[in-house]
N, C-alpha and C positions, 0 to 999 in steps of 0.2 A: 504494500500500500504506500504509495508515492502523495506526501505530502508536500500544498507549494505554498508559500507563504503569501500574502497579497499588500500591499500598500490599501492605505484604507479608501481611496480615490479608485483605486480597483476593486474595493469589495461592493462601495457605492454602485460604480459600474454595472457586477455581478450580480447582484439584490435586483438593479433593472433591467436584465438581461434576463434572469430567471422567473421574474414576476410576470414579463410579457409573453416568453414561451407559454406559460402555465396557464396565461389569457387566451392564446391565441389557441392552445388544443382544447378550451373548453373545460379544464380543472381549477379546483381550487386554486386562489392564488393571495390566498393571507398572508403574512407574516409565519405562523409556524409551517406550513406547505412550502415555504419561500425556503426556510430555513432546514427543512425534513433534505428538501434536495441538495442545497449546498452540502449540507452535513453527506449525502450519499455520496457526494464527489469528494470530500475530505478537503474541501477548500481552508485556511487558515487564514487570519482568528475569525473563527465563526460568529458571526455577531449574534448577538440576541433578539428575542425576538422582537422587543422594545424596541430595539436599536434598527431593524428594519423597517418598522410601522413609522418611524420618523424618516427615514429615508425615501420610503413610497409615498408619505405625505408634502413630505419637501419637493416633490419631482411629479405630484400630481396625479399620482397613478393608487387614488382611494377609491371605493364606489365604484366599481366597474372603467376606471375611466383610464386612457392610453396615454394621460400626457396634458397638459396644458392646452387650451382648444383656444382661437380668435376671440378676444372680449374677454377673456380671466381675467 
């Protein structure tokens, strides 16, 4: 099991990278779902789950929604 370390601008990245996969096939895509997959890929430091429901809030991506839309 190959662990890789991340900078935390990259875990940011990860948390939105994974949240929108998880949108896009139609599963869950919370915070612990968000963090259930990281954690499958062994990504490091695994953030919590707190720690991603503020990153999906800061990036707009709560409530179903993909992003910042025209007029936020």
């Amino acid at each position: 099991m190959i662990e890789t370390r991340y900078t935390r601008q990259e875990i940011v990245e990860i948390v939105k990278m994974v949240r929108l996969d998880l949108y896009n096939r139609g599963l869950h895509c919370g915070a612990d779902a968000i963090r259930k997959e990281m954690e499958a890929e062994n990504i490091e430091p695994l953030p919590s789950g707190s720690t991603i429901g503020r990153i999906l809030s800061l990036n707009g991506l709560t409530h179903r929604r993909t992003g910042y839309y025209e007029g936020d």
